[in-house]
C-alpha positions in Angstrom: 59.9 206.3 74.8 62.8 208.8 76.3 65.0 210.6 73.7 67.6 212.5 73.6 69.8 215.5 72.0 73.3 215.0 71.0 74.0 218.2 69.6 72.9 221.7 70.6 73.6 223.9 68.2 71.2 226.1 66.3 69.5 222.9 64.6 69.8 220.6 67.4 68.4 223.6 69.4 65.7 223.2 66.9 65.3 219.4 67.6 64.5 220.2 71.3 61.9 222.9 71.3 60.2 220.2 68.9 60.8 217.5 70.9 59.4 219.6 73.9 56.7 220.0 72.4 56.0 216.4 71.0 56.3 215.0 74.2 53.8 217.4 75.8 51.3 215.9 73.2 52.4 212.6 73.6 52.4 210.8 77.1 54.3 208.0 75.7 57.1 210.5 74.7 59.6 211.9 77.1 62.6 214.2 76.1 65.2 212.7 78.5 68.1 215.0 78.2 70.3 216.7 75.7 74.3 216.6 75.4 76.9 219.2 74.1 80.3 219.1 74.1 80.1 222.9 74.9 79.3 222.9 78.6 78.1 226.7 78.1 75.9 225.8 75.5 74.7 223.2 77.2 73.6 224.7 80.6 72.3 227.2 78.3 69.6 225.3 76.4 69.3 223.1 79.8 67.8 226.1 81.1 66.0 227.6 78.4 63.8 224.5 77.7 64.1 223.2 81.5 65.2 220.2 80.4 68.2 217.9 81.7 71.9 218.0 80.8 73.8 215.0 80.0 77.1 215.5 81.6 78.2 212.3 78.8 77.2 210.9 75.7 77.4 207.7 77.4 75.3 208.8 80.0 72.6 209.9 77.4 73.1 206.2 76.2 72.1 204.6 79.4 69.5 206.8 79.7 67.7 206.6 76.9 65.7 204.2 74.2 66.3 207.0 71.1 68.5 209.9 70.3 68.7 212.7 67.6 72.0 213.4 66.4 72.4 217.2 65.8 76.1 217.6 66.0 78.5 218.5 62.8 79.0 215.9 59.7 82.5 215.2 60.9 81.4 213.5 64.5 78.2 211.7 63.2 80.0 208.4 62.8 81.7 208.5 66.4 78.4 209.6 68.5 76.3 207.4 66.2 78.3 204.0 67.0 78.6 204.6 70.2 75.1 205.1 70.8 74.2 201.9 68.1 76.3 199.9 70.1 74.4 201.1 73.2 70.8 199.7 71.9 69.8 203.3 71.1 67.5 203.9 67.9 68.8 206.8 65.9 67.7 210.2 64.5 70.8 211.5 62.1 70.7 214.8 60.7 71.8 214.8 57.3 74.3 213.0 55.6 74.0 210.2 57.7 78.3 210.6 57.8 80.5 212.2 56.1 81.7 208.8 54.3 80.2 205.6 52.9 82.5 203.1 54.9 81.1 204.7 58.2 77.9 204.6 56.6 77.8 201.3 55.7 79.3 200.7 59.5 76.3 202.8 61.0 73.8 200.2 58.7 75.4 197.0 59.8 75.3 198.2 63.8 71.4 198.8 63.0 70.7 195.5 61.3 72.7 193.3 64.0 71.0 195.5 66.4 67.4 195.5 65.4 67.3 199.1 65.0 65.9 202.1 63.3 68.3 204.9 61.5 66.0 207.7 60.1 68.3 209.9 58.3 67.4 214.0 58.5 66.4 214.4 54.7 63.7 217.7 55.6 62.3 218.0 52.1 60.6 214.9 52.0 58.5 216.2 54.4 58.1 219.9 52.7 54.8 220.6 52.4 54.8 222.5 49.0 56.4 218.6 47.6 53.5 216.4 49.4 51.0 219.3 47.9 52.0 218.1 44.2 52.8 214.3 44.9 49.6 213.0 43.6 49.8 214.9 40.2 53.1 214.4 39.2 53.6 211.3 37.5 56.8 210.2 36.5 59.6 212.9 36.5 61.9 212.9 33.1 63.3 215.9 33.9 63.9 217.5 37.0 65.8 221.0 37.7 66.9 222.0 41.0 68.5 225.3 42.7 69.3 225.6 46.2 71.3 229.1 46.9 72.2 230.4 50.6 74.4 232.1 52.3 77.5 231.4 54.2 77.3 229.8 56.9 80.1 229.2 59.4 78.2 226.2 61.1 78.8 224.5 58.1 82.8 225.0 57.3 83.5 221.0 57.7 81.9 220.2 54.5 81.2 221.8 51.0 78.1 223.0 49.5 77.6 219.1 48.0 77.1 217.6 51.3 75.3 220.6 52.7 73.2 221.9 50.7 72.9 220.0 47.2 72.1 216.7 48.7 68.8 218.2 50.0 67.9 217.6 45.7 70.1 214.9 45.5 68.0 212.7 47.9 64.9 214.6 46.3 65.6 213.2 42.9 66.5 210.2 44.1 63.4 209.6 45.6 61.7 210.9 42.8 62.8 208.8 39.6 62.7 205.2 39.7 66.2 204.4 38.6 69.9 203.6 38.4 72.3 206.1 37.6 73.8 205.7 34.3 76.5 208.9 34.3 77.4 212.0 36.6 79.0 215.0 35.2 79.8 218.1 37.7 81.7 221.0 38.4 82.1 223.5 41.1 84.4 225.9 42.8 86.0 226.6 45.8 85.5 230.7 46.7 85.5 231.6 50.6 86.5 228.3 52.1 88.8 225.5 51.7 85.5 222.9 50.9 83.3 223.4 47.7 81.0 226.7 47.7 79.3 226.3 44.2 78.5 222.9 42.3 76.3 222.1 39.7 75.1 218.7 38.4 73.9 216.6 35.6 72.9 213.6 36.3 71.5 210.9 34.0 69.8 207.8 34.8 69.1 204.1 32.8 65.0 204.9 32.4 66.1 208.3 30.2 65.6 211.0 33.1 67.7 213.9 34.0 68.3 215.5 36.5 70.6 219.6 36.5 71.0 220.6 40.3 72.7 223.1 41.3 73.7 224.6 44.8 76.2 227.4 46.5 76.1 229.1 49.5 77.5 232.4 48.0 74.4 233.8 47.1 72.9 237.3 49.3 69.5 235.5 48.8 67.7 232.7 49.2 66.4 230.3 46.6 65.1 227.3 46.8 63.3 225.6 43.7 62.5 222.1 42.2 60.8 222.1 38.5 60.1 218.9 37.0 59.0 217.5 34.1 56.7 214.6 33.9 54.8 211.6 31.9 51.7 209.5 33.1 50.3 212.0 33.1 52.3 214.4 30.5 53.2 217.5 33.3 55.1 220.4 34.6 55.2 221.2 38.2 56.7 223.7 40.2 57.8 223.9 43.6 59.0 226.9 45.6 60.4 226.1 49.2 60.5 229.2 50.7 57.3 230.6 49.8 55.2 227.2 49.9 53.9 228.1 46.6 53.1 224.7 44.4 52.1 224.5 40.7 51.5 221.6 38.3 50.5 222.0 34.4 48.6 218.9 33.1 47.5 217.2 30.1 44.0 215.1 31.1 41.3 214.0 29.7 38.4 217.3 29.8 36.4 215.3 32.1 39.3 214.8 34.5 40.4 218.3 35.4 40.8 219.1 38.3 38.2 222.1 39.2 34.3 221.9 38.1 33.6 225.2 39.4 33.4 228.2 36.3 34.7 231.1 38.0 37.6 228.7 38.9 37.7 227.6 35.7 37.9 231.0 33.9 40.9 232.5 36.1 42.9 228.8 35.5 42.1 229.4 31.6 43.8 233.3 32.2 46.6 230.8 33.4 46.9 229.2 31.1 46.5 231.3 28.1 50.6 232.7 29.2 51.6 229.1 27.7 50.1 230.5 24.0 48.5 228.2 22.1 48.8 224.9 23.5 45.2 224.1 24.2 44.6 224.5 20.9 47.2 221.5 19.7 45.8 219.2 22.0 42.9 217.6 19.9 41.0 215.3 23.0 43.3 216.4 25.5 43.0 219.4 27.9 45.6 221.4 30.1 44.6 221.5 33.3 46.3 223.8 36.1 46.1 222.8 40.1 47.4 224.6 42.4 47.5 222.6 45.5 46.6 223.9 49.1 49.7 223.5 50.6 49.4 223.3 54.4 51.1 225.3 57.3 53.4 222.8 59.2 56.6 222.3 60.8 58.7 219.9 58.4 61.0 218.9 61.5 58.5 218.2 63.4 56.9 216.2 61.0 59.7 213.9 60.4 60.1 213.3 64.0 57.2 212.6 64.7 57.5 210.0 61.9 60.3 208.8 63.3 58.7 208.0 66.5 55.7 206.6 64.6 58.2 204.1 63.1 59.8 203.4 66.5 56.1 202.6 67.6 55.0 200.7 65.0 58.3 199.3 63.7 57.6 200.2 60.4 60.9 201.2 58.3 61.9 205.2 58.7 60.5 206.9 55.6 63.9 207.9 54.9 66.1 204.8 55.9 69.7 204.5 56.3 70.2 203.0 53.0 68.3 205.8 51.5 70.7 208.1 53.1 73.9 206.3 52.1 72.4 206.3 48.6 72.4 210.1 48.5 75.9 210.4 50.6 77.0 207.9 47.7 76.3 210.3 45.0 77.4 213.1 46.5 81.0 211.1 46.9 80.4 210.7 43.1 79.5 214.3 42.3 83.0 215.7 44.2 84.7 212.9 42.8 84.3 214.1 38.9 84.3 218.1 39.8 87.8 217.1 41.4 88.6 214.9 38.1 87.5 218.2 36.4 89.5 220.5 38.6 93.3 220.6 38.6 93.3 223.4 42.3 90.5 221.7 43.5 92.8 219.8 46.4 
């Protein structure tokens, strides 16, 4: 399987030290070649990583079955068609484009085609999420906060498409449901795109969902708290640190830890939430706090995306999936500009 790089800049940079690497561990992998439009750039990750340099994006298309697409929002449509149209397979980094007609373009190229669009969604494959997975239930509530920093990589889109659909596609993949209504608002601060946006969004089954994101914060944050039934819970996720936490209502014979000691520091724990144990009749509170293991995200998701160019199972995120969260992103601008009279 040979693959390439369209794309590199700091994260597609990222994308081929991975790749490097996957291939080394794989002798059915081979990183072909990577592309930049910045002949510099190019000859200088060429060299660091002694791999070859695509003088063209067609010639990356000719020579290889699969490519990762690394470049800015803006291009994703052009590089992707041309390389659909090719017979290439497709890695996108989020949002799959930077609108739903090219998006829905991109889908019909891979359908006609017969081939795979995995769209760059990282946090499905954060750790600290997969850690809590199996105790979580069914989220009713979800709040998420993404802050950052400026970046200038990023000046072709706003914070929406940036950083916020990280939760977007999060809660989408989380609750089980349509959208019933979207209300937003956000600001524009140090560029001419979105910097700050917050959320609400409600959907058919009763859940919500309050995200916020902006890239004018000196630190970073990254959280996800939801609420949950079957079973009744709370989780908590921290992003940067790894740190996981989920609050549960089980039967006493179902918690999670046997052992006393462990037992005793969980019941410390939970003695902060006052007297809840107390009100819970034949219920207890249990408290797990999942070992969360040391990996690479990226290069978990591309090594599932050559496990599904194997096996041709679908991409865990597909290109629907992607256009889903691109959609409500559209929808989310859409009522902050409705909301603000400067905002164009």
């Amino acid at each position: 399987m040979r693959i390439g790089v369209a794309g590199v800049g700091k994260l597609g940079e990222f994308h081929t030290n991975l790749l490097k690497q996957i291939a080394a561990e794989n002798p059915d992998v081979e990183l072909s070649g990577v592309f930049d439009l910045n002949p510099e750039r190019l000859q200088e990750i060429g060299k660091k990583y002694d791999v070859h340099c695509f003088g063209s994006l067609a010639e990356l298309a000719d020579t290889c079955d699969a490519a990762v697409i690394a470049t800015t929002t803006s291009s994703h449509y052009v590089i992707a068609k041309q390389l659909l149209e090719a017979g290439l397979s497709l890695f996108i980094e989020k949002p799959i484009t930077a609108t739903l007609e090219e998006a829905d373009e991109l889908i019909r190229l891979e359908k006609e085609k017969g081939l795979t669009i995995q769209v760059g969604h990282i946090e499905r494959f954060n750790p600290a999420l997969l850690a809590v997975e199996p105790y979580i239930g069914e989220p009713m509530y979800i709040q998420a906060e993404r802050l950052s920093g400026f970046s200038r990589r990023v000046t072709d889109v706003s914070v929406v498409l940036d950083l916020m659909i990280h939760d977007i596609d999060l809660v989408l993949s989380l609750i089980k449901s349509d959208i019933r209504s979207i209300a937003a608002s956000g600001v524009k601060v140090f560029s001419n795109e979105l910097d700050m946006a917050t959320a609400r969004i409600e959907f058919e089954n009763g859940a919500i969902a309050n995200v916020t994101a902006s890239r004018l914060s000196r630190s970073k944050l990254r959280k996800l708290r939801f609420f949950s039934r079957k079973p009744k819970s709370y989780a908590s996720l921290d992003f940067n640190s790894g740190k996981s936490e989920v609050f549960r209502l089980v039967k006493p014979e179902d918690r999670s830890s046997k052992n006393p000691i462990k037992n005793f520091a969980t019941k410390k724990i939970l003695e902060q939430f006052g007297e809840i144990q107390e009100s819970l009749k034949d219920l207890a509170l249990d408290y797990v706090s999942p070992d969360v293991p040391k990996v690479n995200a990226l290069k978990v998701e591309l090594e599932q995306f050559i496990d599904a160019l194997r096996t041709g199972r679908p991409a865990v995120v597909t290109s629907e999936e992607g256009r889903r969260a691109l959609m409500v992103a559209g929808r989310i601008t859409d009522e902050i500009r409705k909301n603000t009279a400067d905002l164009d």
